[in-house]
C-alpha positions as semicolon CSV with decimal commas, in nm:
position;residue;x (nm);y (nm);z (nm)
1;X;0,536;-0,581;-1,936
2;X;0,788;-0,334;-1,808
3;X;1,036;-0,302;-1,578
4;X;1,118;0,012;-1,391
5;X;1,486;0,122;-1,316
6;X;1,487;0,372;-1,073
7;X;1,828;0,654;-1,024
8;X;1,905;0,754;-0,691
9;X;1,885;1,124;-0,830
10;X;1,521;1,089;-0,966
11;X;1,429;1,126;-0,537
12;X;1,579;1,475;-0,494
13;X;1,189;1,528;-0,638
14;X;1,075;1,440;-0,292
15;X;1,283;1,765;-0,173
16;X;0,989;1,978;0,033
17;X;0,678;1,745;-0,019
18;X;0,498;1,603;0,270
19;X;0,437;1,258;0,281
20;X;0,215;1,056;0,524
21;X;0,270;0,724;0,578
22;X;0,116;0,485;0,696
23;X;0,280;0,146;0,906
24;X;0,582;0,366;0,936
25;X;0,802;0,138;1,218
26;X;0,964;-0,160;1,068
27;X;1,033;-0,348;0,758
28;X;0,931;-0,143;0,429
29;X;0,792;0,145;0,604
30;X;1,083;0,215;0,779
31;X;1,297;0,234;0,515
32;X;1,056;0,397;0,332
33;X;1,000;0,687;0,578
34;X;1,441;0,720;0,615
35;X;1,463;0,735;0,219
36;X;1,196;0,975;0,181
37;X;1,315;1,178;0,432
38;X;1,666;1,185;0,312
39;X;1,566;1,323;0,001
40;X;1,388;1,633;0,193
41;X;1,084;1,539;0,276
42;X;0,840;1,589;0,521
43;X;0,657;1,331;0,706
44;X;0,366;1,240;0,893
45;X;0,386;0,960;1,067
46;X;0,156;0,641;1,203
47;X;0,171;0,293;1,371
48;X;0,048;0,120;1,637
49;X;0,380;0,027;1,756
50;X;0,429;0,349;1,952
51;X;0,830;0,261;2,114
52;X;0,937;0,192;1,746
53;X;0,760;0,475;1,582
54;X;0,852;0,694;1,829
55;X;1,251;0,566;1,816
56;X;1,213;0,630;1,411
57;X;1,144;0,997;1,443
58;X;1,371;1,067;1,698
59;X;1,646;0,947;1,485
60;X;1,527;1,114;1,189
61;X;1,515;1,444;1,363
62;X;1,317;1,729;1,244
63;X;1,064;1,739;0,974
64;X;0,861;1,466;1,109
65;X;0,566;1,397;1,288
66;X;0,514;1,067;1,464
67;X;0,157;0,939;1,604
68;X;0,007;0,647;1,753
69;X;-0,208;0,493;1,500
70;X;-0,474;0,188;1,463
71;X;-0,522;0,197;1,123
72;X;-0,850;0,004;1,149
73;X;-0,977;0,294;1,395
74;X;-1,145;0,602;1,188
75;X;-1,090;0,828;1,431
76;X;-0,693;0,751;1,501
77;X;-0,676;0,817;1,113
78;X;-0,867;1,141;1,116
79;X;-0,615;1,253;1,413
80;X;-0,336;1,150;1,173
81;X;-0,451;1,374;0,911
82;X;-0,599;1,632;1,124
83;X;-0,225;1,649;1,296
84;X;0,024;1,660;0,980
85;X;-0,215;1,901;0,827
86;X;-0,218;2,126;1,148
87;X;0,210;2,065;1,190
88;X;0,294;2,099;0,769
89;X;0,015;2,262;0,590
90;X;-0,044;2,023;0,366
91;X;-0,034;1,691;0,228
92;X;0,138;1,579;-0,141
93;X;0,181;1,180;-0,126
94;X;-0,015;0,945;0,092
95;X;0,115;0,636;0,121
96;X;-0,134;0,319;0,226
97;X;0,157;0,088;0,398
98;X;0,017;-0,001;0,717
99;X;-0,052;-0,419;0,745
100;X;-0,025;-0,717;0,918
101;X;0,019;-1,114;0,909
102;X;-0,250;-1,330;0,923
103;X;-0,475;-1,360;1,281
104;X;-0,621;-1,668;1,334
105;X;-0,690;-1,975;1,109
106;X;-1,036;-1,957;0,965
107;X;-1,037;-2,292;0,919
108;X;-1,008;-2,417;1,255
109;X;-1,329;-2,403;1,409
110;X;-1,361;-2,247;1,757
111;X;-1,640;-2,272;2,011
112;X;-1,781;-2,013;2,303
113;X;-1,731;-2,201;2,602
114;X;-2,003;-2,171;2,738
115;X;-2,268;-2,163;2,462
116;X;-2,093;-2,391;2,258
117;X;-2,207;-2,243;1,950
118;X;-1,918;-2,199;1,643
119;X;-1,739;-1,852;1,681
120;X;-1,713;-1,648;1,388
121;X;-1,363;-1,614;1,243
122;X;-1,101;-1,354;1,365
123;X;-1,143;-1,039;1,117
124;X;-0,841;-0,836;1,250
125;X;-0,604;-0,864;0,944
126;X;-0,909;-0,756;0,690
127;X;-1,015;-0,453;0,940
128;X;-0,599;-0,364;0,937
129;X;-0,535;-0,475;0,583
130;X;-0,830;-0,367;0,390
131;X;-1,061;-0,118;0,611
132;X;-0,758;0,070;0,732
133;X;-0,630;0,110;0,324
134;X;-1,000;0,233;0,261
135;X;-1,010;0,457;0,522
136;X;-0,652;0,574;0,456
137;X;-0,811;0,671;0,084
138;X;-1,099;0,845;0,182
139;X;-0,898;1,061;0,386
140;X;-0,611;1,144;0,132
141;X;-0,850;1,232;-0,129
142;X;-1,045;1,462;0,127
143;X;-0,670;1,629;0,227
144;X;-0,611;1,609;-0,129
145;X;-0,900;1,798;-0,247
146;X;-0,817;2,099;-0,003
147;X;-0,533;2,186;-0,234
148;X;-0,708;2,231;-0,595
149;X;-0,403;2,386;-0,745
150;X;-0,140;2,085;-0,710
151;X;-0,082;1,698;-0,811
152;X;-0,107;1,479;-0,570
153;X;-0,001;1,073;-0,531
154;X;-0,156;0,770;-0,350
155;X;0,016;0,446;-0,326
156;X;-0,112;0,173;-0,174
157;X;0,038;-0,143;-0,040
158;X;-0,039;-0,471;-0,165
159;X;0,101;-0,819;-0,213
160;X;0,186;-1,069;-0,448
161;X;-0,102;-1,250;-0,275
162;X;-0,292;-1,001;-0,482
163;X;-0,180;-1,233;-0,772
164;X;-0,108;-1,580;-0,626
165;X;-0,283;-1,828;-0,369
166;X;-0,117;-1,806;-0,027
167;X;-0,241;-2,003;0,152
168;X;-0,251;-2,059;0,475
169;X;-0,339;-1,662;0,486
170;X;-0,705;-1,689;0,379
171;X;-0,782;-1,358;0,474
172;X;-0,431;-1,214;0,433
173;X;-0,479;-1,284;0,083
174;X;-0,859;-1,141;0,090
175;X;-0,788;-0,804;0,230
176;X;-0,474;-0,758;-0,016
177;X;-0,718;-0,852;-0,333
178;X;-0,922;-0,607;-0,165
179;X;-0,640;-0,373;-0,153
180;X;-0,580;-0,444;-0,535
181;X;-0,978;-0,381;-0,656
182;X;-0,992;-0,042;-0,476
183;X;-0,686;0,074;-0,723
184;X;-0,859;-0,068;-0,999
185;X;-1,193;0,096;-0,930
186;X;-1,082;0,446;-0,846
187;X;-0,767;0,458;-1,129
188;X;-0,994;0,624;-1,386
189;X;-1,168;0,785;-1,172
190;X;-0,945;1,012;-0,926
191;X;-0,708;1,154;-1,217
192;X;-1,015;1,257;-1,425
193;X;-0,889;1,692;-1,295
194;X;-0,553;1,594;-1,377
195;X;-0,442;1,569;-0,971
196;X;-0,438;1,256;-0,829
197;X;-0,284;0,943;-0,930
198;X;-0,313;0,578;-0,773
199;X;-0,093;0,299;-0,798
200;X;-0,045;-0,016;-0,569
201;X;0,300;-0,194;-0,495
202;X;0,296;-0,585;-0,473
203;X;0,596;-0,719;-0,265
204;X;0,700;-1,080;-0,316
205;X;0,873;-1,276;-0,061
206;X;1,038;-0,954;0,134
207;X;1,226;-0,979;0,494
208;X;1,087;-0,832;0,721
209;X;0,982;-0,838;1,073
210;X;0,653;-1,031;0,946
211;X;0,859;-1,335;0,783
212;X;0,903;-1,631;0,995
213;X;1,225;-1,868;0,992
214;X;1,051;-2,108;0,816
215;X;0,950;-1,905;0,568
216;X;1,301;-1,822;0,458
217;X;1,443;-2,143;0,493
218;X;1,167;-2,286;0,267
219;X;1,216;-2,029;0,057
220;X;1,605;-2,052;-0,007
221;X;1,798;-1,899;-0,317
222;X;1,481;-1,765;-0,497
223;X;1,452;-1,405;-0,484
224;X;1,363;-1,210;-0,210
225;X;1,356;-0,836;-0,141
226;X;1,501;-0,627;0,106
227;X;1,297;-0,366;0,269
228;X;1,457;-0,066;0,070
229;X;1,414;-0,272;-0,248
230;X;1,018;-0,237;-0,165
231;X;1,030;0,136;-0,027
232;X;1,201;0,258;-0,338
233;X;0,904;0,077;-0,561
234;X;0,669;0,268;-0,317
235;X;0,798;0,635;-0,401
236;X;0,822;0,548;-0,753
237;X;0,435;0,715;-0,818
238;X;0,561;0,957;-0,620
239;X;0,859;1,077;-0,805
240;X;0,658;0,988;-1,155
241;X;0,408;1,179;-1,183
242;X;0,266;1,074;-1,454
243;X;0,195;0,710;-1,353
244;X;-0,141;0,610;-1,264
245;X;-0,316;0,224;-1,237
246;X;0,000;0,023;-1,209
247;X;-0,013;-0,287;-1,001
248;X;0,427;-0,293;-0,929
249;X;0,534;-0,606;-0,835
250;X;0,862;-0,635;-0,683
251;X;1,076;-0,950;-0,673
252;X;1,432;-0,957;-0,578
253;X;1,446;-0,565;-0,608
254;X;1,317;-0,607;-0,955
255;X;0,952;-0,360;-0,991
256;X;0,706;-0,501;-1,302
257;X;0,403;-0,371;-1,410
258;X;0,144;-0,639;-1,416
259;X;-0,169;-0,457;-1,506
260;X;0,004;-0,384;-1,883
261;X;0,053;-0,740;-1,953
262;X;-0,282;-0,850;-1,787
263;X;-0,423;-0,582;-2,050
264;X;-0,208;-0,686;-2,330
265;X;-0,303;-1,053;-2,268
266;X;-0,657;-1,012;-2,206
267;X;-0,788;-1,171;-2,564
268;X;-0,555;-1,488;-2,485
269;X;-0,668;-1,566;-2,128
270;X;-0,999;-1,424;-2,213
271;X;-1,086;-1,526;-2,518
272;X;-1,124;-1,269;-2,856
273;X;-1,529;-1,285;-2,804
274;X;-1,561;-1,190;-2,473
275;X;-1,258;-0,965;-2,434
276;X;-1,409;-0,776;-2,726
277;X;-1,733;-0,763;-2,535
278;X;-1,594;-0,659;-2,196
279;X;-1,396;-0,422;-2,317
280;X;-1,745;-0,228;-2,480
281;X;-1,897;-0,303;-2,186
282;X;-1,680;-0,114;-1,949
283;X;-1,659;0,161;-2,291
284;X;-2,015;0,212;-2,107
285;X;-2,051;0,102;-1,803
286;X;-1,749;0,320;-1,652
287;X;-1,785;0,725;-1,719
């Protein structure tokens, strides 16, 4: 596996590129959207929390556009986009950050008052977590493909839940999977002109405004990121060019590649047989 080291100097690469962003208000993509921004950037902003947003690009000053955004609504997206690219011009690095903690227990069966009959399970963390990542991609590669003569990078936020059972955030842990399997399905598919790259970041245990009390005192001395720990794994891709299809997970500031040792493994958890047949199986099945 490898470990990434990243220099403070390697972000002066940021110096004139637009970057939207996505959950922009607290935790990672706050500090996200202050680095990135330090280092000359521009930014287009969105979250639904509309005071903290709002306080964010007033104290970042110029450069920035800020915007009201459900990330689970198509049409606050296309506003996004339609905004930065009417304010900027254009649009280098997207940045899929937007999320939230799990709504509801989908175990704990609920009933219509009046009918009776079993409600179906809340589905607002998978419409935030997943559809809003999905939608987030369609419209990055559509911004993207306006400007044919430039590189462009996606990042997209996962979880270590992508990885490891968590529960009791059943569909926390769904959507971020989710999150996870749309990198791996577009990875050799959206650099094939040599302009976009797409890479997801996998926090561990990080505190931020979504952590509860009891999570960190459960959690104790093990380690735990910081928010800027996170953001600087997130503009990684975006100051590396060249990287493409990395799951980076993050641990106490530290950023791993998993999808290298996953692929380096794959005869020992898979066995030689079938790893041998997979891998000529997706020799054809994948163009």
């Amino acid at each position: 596996m490898t470990t990434y080291q990243v220099h403070d100097d390697e972000f002066a690469a940021l110096q004139g590129k637009t970057i939207l962003l996505t959950g922009c208000a607290t935790g990672i993509g706050r500090a996200t959207a202050v680095l990135a921004h330090k280092h000359g950037a521009n930014l287009i902003l969105g979250d639904w929390a509309e005071n903290e947003g709002q306080s964010l690009a007033s104290d970042l000053g110029e450069r920035v556009l800020f915007q009201k955004t459900d990330v689970s609504s198509w049409s606050d997206q296309f506003a996004l986009f339609e905004a930065g690219w009417e304010k900027f011009g254009c649009v280098d690095i997207v940045l899929a950050n937007a999320g939230i903690n799990e709504v509801g227990n989908m175990l704990e069966d609920i009933y219509d008052p009046e009918s009776g009959r079993l409600q179906a399970p809340v589905l607002q963390t998978l419409n935030v977590n997943l559809l809003g990542v999905i939608y987030t991609t369609k419209l990055a590669v559509h911004y993207f493909a306006k400007q044919p003569t430039k590189k462009f990078q996606l990042v997209l936020t996962g979880s270590a839940a992508c990885f490891l059972d968590t529960p009791p955030l059943w569909t926390y842990c769904a959507a971020k999977s989710g999150v996870m399997g749309l990198m791996r399905s577009l990875r050799t598919q959206l650099p094939k002109n040599d302009s976009v790259t797409i890479n997801m970041v996998a926090p561990w245990m990080t505190k931020t405004p979504m952590l509860t009390d009891q999570f960190l005192s459960v959690w104790g001395d093990l380690p735990a990121n910081e928010p800027i720990g996170v953001a600087r794994a997130l503009l990684l891709p975006a100051i590396r060019q060249d990287m493409n299809g990395k799951s980076l997970f993050v641990a106490g500031h530290e950023i791993v590649d998993l999808e290298e040792g996953l692929e380096n493994t794959q005869s020992q958890w898979m066995g030689e047989q079938l790893s041998k047949h997979v891998e000529e199986g997706q020799r054809r099945l994948v163009p």
